[in-house]
mmCIF file of the N, C-alpha and C atoms, coordinates in Angstrom:
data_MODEL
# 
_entry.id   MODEL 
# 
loop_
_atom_site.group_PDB 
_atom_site.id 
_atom_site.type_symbol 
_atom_site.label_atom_id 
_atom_site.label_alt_id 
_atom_site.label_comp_id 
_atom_site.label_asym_id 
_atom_site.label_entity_id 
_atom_site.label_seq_id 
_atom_site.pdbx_PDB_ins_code 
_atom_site.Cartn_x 
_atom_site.Cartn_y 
_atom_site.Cartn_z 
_atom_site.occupancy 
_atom_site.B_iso_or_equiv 
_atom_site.pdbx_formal_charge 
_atom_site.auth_seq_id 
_atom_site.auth_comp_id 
_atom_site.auth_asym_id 
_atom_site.auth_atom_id 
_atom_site.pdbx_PDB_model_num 
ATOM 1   N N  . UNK A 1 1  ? 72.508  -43.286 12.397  1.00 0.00 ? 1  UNK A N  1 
ATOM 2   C CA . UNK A 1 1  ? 73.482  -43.355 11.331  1.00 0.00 ? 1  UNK A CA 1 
ATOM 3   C C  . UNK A 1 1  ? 74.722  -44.086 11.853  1.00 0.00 ? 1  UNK A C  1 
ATOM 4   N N  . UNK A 1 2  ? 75.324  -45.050 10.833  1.00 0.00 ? 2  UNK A N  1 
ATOM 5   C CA . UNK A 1 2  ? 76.379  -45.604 11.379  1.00 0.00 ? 2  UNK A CA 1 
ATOM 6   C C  . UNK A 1 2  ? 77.696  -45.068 10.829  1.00 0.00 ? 2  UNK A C  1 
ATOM 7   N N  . UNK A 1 3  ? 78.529  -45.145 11.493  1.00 0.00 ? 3  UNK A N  1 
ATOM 8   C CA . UNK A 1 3  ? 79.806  -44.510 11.041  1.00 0.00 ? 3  UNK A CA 1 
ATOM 9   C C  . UNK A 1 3  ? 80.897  -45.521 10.509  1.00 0.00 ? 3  UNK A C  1 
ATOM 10  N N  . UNK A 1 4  ? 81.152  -45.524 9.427   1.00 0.00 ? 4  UNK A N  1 
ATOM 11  C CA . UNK A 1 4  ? 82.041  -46.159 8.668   1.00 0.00 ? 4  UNK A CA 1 
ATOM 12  C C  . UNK A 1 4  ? 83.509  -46.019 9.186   1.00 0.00 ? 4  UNK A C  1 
ATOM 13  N N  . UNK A 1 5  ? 84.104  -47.539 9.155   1.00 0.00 ? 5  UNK A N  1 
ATOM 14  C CA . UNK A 1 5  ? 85.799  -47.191 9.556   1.00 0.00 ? 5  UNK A CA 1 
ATOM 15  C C  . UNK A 1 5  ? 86.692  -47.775 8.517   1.00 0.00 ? 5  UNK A C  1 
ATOM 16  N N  . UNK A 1 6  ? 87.373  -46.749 8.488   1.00 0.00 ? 6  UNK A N  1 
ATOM 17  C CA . UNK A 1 6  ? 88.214  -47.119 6.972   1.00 0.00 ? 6  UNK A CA 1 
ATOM 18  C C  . UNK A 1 6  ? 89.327  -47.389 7.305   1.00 0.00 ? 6  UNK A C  1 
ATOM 19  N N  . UNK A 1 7  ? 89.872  -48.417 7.139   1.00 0.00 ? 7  UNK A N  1 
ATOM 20  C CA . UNK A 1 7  ? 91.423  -49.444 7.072   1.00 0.00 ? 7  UNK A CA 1 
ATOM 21  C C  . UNK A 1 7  ? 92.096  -48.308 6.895   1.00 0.00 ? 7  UNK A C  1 
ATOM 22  N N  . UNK A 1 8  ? 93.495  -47.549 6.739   1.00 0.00 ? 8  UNK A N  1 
ATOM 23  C CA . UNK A 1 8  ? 94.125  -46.877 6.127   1.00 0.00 ? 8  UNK A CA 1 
ATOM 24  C C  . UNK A 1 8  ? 95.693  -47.687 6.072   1.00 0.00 ? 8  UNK A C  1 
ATOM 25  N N  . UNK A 1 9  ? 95.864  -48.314 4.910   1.00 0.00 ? 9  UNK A N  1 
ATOM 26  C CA . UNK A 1 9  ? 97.741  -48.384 4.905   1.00 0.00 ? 9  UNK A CA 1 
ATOM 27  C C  . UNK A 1 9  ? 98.519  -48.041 4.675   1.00 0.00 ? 9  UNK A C  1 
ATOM 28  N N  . UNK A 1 10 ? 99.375  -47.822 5.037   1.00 0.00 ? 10 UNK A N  1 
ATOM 29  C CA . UNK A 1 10 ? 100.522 -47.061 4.659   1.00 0.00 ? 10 UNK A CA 1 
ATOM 30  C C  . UNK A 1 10 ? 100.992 -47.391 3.472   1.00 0.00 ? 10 UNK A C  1 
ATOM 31  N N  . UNK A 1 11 ? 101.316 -46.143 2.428   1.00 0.00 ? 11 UNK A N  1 
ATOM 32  C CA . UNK A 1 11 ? 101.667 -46.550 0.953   1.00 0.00 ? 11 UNK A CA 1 
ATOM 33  C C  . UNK A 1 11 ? 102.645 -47.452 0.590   1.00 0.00 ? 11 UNK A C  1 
ATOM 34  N N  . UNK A 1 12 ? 103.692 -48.061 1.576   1.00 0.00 ? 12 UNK A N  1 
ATOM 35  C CA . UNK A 1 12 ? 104.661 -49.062 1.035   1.00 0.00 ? 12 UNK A CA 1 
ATOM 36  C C  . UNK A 1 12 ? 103.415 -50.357 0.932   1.00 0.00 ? 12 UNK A C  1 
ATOM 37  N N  . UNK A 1 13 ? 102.488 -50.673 1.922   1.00 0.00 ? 13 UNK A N  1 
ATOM 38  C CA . UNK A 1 13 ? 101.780 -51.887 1.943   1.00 0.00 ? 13 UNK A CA 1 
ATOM 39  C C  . UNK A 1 13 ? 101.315 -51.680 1.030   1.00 0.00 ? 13 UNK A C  1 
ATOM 40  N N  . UNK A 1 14 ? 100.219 -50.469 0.965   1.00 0.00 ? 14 UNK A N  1 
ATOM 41  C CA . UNK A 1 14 ? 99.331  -50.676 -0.240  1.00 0.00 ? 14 UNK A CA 1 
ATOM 42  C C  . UNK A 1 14 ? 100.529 -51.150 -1.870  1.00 0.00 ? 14 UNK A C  1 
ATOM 43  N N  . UNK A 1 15 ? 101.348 -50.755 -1.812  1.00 0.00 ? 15 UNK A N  1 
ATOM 44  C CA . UNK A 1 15 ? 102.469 -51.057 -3.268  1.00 0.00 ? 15 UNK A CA 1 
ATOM 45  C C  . UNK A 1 15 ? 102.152 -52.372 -3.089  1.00 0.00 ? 15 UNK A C  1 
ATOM 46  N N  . UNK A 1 16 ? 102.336 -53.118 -1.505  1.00 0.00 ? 16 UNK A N  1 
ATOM 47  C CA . UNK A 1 16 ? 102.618 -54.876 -1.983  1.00 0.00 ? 16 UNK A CA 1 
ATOM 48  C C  . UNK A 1 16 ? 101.702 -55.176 -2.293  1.00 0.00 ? 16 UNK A C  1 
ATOM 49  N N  . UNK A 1 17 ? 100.371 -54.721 -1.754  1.00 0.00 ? 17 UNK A N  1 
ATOM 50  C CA . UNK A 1 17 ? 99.168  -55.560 -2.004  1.00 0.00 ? 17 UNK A CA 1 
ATOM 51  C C  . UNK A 1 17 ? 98.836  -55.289 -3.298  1.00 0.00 ? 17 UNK A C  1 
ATOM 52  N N  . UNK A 1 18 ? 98.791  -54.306 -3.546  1.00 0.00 ? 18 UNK A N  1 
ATOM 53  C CA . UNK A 1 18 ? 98.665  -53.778 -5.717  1.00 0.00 ? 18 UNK A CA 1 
ATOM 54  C C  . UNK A 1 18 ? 99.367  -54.849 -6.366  1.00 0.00 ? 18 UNK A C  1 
ATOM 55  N N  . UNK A 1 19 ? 100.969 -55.138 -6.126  1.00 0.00 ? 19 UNK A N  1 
ATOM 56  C CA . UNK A 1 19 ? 101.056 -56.650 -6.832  1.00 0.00 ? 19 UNK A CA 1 
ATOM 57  C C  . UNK A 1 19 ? 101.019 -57.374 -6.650  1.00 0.00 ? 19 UNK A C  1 
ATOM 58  N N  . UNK A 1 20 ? 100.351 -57.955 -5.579  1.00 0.00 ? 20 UNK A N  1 
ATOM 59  C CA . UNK A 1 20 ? 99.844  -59.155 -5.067  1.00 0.00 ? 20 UNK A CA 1 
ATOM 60  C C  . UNK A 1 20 ? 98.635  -59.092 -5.993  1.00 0.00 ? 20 UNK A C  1 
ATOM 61  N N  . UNK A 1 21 ? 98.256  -58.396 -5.379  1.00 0.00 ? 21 UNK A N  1 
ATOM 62  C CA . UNK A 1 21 ? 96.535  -58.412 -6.818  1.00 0.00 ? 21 UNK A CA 1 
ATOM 63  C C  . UNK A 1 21 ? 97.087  -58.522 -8.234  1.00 0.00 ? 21 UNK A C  1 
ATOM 64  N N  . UNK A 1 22 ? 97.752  -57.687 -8.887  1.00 0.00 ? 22 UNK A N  1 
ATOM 65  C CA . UNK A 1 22 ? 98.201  -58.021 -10.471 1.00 0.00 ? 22 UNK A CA 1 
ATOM 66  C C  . UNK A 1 22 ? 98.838  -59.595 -10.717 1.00 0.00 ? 22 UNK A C  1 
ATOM 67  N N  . UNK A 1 23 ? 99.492  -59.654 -9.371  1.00 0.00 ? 23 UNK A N  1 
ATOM 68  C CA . UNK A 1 23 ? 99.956  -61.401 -10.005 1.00 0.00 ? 23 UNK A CA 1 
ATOM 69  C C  . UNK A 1 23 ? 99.104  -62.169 -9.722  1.00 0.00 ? 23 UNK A C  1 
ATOM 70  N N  . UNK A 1 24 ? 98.018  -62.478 -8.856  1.00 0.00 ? 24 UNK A N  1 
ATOM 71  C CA . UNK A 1 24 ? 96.735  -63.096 -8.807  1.00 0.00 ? 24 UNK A CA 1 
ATOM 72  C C  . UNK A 1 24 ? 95.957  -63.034 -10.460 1.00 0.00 ? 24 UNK A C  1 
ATOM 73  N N  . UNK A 1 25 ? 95.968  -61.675 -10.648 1.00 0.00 ? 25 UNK A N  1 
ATOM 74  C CA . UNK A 1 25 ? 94.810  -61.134 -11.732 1.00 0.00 ? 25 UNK A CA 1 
ATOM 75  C C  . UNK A 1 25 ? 95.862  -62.106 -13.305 1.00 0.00 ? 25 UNK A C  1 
ATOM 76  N N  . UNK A 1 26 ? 97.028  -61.545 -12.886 1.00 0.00 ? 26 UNK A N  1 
ATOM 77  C CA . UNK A 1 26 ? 97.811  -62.542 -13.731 1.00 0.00 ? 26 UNK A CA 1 
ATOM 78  C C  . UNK A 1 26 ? 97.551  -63.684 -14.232 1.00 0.00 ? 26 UNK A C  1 
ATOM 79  N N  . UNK A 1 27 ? 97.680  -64.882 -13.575 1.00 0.00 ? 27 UNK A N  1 
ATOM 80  C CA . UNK A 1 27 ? 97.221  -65.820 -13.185 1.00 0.00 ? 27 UNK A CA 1 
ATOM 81  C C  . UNK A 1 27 ? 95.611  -66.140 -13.941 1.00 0.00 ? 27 UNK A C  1 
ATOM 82  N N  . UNK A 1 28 ? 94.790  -66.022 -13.599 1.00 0.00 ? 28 UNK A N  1 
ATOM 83  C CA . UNK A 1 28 ? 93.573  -65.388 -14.314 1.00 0.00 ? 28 UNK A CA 1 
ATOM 84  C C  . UNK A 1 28 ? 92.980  -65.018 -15.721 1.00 0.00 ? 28 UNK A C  1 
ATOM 85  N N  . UNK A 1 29 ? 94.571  -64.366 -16.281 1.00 0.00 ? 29 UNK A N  1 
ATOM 86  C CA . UNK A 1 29 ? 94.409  -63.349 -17.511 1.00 0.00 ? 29 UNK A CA 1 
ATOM 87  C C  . UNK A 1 29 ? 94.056  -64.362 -18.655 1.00 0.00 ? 29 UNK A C  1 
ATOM 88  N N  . UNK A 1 30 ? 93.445  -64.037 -20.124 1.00 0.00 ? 30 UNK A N  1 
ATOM 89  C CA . UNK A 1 30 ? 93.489  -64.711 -20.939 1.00 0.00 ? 30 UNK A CA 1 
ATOM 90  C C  . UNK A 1 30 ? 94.386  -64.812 -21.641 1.00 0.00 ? 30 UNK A C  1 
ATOM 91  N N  . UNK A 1 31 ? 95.397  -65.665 -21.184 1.00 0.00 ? 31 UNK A N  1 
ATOM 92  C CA . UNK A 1 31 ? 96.694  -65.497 -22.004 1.00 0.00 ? 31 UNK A CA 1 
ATOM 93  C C  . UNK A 1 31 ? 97.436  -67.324 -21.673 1.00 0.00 ? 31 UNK A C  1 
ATOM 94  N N  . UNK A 1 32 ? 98.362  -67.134 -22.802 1.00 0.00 ? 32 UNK A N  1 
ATOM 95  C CA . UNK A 1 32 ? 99.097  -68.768 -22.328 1.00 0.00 ? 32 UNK A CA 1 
ATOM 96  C C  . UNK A 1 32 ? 99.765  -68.961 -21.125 1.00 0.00 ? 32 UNK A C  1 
ATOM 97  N N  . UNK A 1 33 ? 99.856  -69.841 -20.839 1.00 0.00 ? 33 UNK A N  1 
ATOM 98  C CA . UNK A 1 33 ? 100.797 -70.711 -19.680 1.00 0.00 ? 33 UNK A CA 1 
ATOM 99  C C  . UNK A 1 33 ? 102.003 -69.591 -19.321 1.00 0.00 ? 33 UNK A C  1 
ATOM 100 N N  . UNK A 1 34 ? 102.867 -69.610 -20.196 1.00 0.00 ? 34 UNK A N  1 
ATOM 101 C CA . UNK A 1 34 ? 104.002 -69.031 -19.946 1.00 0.00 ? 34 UNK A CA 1 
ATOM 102 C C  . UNK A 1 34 ? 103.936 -67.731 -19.600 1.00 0.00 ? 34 UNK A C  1 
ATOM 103 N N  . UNK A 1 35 ? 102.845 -67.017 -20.224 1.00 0.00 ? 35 UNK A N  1 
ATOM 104 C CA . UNK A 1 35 ? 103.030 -65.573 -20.282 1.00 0.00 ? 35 UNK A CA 1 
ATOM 105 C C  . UNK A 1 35 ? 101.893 -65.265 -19.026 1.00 0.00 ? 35 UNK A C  1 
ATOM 106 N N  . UNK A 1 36 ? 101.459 -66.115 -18.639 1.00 0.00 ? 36 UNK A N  1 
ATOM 107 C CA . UNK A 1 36 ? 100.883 -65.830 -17.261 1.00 0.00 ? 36 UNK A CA 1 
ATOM 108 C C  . UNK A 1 36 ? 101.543 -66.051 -15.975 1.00 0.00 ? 36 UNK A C  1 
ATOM 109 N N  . UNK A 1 37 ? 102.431 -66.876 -16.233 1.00 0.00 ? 37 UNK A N  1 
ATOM 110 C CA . UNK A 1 37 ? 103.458 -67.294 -15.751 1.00 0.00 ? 37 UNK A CA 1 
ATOM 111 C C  . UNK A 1 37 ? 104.605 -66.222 -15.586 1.00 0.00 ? 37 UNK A C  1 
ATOM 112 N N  . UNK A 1 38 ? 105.169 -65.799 -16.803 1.00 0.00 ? 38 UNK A N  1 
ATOM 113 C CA . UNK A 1 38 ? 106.326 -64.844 -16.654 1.00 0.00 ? 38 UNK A CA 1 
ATOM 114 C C  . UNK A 1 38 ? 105.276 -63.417 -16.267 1.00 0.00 ? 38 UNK A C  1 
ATOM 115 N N  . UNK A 1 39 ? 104.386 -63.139 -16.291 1.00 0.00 ? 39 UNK A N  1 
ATOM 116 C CA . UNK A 1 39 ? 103.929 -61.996 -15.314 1.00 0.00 ? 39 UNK A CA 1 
ATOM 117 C C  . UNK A 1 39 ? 103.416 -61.910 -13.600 1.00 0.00 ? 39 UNK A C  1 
ATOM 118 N N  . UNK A 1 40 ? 103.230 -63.470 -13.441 1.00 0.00 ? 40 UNK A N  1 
ATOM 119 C CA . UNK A 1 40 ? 103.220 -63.721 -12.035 1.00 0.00 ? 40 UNK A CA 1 
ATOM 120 C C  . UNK A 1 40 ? 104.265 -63.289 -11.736 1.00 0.00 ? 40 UNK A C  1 
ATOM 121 N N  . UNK A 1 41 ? 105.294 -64.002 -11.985 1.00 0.00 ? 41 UNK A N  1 
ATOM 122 C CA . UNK A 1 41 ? 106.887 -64.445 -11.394 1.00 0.00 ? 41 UNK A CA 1 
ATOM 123 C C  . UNK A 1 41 ? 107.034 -62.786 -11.647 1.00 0.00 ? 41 UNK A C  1 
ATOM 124 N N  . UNK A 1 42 ? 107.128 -61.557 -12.012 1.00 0.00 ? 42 UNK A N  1 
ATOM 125 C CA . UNK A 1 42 ? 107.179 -60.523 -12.213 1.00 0.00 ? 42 UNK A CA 1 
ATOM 126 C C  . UNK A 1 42 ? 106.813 -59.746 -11.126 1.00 0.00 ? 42 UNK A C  1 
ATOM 127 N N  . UNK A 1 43 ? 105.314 -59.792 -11.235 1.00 0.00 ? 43 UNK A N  1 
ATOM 128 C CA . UNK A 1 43 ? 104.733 -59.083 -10.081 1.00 0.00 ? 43 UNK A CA 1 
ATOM 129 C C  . UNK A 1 43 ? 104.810 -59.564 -8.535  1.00 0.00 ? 43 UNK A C  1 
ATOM 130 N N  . UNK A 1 44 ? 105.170 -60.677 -8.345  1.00 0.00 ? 44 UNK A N  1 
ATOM 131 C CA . UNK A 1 44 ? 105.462 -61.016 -7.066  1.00 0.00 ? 44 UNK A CA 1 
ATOM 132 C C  . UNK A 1 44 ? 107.093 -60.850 -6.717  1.00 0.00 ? 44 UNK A C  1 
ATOM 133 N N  . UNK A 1 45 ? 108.040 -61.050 -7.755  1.00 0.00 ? 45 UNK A N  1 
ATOM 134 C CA . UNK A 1 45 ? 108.922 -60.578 -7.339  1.00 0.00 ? 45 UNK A CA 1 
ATOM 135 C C  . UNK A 1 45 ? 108.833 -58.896 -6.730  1.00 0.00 ? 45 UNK A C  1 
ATOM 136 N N  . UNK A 1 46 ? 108.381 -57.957 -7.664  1.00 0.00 ? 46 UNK A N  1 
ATOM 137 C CA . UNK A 1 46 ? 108.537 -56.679 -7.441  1.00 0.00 ? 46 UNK A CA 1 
ATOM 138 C C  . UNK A 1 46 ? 107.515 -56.757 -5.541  1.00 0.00 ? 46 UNK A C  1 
ATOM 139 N N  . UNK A 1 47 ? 106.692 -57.511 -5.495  1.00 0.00 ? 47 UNK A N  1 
ATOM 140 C CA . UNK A 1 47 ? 105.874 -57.855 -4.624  1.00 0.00 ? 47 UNK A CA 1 
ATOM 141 C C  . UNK A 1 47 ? 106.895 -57.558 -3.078  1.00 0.00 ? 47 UNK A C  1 
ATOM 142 N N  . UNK A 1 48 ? 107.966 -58.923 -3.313  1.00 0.00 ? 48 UNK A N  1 
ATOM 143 C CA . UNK A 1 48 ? 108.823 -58.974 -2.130  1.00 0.00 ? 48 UNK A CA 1 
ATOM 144 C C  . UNK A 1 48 ? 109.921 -57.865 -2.162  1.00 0.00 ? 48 UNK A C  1 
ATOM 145 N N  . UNK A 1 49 ? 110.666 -57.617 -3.328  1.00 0.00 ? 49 UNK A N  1 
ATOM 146 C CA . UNK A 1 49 ? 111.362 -56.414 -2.923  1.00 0.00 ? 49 UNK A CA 1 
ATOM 147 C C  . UNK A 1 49 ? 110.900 -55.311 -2.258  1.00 0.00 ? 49 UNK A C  1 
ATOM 148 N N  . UNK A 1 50 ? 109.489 -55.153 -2.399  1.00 0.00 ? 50 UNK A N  1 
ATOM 149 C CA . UNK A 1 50 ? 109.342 -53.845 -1.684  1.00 0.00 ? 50 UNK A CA 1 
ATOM 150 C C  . UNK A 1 50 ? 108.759 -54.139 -0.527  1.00 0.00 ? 50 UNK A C  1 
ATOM 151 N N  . UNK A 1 51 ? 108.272 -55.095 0.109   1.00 0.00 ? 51 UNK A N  1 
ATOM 152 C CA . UNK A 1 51 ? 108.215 -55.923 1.200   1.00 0.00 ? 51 UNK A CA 1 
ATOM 153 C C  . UNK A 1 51 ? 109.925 -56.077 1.989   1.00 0.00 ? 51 UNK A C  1 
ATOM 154 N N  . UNK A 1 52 ? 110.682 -56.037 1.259   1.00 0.00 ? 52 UNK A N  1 
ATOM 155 C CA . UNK A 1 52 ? 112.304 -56.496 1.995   1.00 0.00 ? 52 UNK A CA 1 
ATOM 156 C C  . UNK A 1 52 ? 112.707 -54.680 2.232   1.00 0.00 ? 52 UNK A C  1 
ATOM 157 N N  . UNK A 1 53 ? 112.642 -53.946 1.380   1.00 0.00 ? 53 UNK A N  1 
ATOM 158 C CA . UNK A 1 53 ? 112.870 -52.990 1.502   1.00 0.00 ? 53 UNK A CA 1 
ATOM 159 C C  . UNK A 1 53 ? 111.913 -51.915 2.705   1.00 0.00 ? 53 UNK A C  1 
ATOM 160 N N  . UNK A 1 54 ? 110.930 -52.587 3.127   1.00 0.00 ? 54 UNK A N  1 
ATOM 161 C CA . UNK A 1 54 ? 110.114 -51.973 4.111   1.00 0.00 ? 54 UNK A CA 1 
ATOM 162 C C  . UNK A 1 54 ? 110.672 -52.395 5.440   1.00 0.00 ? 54 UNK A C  1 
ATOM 163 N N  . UNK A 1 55 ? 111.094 -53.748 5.099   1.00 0.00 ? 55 UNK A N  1 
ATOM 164 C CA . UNK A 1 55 ? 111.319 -54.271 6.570   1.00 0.00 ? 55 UNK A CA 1 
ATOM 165 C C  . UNK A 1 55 ? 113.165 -53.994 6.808   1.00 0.00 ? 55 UNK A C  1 
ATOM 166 N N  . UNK A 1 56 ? 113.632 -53.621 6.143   1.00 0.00 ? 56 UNK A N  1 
ATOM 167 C CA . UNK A 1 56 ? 115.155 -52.875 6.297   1.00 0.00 ? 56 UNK A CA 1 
ATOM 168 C C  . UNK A 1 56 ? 114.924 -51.353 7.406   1.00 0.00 ? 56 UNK A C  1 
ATOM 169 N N  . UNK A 1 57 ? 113.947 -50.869 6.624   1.00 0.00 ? 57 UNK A N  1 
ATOM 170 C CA . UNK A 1 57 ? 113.799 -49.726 6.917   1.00 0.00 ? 57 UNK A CA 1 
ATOM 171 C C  . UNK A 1 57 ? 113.450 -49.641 8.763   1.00 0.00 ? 57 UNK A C  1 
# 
């Protein structure tokens, strides 16, 4: 039997990577230009604040 190893991150990362994925998925969505657009620019902002706020800490 093999034993599985599981990544574990710490919940500030996992936050960035969650909107890193939504503004990707963004991007993606079936929706117009702009409004895929103004939800990128959204989720990646919230992306780096909590990225700036980790690295303060």
């Amino acid at each position: 039997m093999t034993t599985r190893h599981i990544l574990s991150l710490n919940p500030s990362k996992a936050r960035v990577a969650y909107h890193r994925a939504i503004a990707m998925a963004a991007l993606h969505a079936d929706s117009s230009l702009s409004v895929r657009l103004k939800r990128y620019n959204a989720a990646m902002a919230k992306a780096r604040s909590l990225e700036a706020q980790e690295a303060t800490q």
